[in-house]
Each structure stands twice: as structure tokens, then as C-alpha cells.
Backbone bond lengths (Angstrom), bond angles and torsions (degrees), N, CA, C in turn:
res aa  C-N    CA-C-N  psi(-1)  N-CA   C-N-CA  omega(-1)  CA-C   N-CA-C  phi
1 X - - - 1.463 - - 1.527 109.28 -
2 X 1.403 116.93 119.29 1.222 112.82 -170.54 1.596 121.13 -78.55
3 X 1.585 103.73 -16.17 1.205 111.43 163.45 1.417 132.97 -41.79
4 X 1.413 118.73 -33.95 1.599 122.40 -177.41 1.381 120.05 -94.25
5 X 1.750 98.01 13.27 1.328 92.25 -173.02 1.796 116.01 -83.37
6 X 0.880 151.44 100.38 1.466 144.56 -141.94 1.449 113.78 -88.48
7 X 1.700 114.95 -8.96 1.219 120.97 -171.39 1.796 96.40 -48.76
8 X 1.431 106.29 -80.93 1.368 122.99 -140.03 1.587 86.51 -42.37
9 X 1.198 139.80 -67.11 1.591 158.47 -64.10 1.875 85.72 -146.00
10 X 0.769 123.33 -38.26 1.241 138.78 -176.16 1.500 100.39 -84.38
11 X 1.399 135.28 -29.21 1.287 123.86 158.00 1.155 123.47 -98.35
12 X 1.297 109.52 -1.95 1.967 110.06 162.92 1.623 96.48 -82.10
13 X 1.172 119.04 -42.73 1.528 102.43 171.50 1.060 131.64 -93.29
14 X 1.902 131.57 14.32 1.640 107.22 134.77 1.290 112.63 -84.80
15 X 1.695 128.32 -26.44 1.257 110.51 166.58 1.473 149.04 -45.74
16 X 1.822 101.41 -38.37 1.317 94.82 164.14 1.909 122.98 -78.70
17 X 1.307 85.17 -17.56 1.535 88.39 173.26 1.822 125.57 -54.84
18 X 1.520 84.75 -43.21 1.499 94.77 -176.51 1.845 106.71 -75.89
19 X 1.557 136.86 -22.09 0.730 150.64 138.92 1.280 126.92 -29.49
20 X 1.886 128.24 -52.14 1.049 123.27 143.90 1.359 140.50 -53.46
21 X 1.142 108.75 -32.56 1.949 112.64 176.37 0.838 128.59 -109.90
22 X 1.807 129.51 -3.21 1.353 135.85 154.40 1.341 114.48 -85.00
23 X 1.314 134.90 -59.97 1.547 165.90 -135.75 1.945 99.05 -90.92
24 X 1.312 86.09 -56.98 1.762 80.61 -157.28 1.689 109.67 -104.62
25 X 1.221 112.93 -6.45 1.376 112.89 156.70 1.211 135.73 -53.71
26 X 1.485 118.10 -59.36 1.440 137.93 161.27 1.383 99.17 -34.61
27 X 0.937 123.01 -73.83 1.457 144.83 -169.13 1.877 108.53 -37.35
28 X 0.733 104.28 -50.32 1.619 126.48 177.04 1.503 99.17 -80.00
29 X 1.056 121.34 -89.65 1.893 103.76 169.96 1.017 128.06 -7.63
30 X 1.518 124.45 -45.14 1.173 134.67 -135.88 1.711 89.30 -101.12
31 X 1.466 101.71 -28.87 1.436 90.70 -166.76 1.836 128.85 -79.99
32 X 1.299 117.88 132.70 1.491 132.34 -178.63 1.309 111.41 -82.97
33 X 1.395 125.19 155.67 1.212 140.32 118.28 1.004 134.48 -39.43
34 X 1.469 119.04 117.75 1.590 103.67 174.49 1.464 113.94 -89.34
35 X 1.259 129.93 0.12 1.547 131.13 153.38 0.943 86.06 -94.52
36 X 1.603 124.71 133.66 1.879 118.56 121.61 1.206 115.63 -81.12
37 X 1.087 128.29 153.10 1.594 150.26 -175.39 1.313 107.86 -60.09
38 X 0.951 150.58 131.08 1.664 146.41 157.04 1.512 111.26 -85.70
39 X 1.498 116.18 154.24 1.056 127.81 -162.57 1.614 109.47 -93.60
40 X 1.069 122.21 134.85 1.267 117.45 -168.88 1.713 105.41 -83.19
41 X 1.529 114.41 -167.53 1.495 99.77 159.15 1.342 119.11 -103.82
42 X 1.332 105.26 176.66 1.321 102.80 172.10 1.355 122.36 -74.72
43 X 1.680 127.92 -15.76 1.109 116.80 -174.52 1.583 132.96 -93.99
44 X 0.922 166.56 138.69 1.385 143.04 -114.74 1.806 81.92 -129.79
45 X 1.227 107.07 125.98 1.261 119.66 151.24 1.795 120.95 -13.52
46 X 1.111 145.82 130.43 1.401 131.21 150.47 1.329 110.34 -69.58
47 X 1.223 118.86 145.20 1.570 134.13 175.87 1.562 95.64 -96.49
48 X 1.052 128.94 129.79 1.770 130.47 170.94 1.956 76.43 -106.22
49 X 1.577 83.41 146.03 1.598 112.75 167.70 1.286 112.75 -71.25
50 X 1.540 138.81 150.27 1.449 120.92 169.31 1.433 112.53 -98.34
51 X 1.927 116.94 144.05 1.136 110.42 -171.35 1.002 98.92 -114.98
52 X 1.416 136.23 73.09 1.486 133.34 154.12 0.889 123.64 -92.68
53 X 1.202 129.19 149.82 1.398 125.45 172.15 1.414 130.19 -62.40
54 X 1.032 137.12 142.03 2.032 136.47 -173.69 1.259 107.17 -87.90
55 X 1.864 125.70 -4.66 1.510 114.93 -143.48 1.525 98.89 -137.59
């Protein structure tokens, strides 16, 4: 049964292994935004109440 043979299968799985934690990490780090976010201020807007009428 060729199934139990562990050679092949056992090097597709340190290969992809090593593929996951060398290869695609960097890769992801590496990656930017092309917006960065700007910082807002610290001071909070005033909210004015609205004075319209309901009626």
C-alpha cells in the first residue's frame, strides 16, 4: 500500500512548512499601506445642540 509510505509526504510537509515560516512572513511584514492614517487631534470637536423647532 503505497499509502504508508511516509517518505514522499513527509517532505511535502517540512517543505511546506518551511515555506510557511521562512517565505511568507517577511513578505507580510514587509507589507505597507499606501494611505497611512493621519492622526487626529486631541481635542474633541464641540457638538452645538440643534435649535429647531419639533412643531
Amino acid at each position: 500500500m503505497p499509502q504508508l509510505n511516509p517518505a514522499p509526504w513527509l517532505a511535502i510537509l517540512v517543505f511546506s512548512w518551511l515555506v510557511f515560516l521562512v517565505v511568507i512572513p517577511p513578505k507580510v511584514i514587509a507589507h505597507t499601506f499606501p494611505n497611512e492614517p493621519t492622526l487626529q487631534s486631541a481635542e474633541k470637536p464641540k457638538a452645538d445642540s440643534w435649535t429647531w423647532p419639533w412643531h
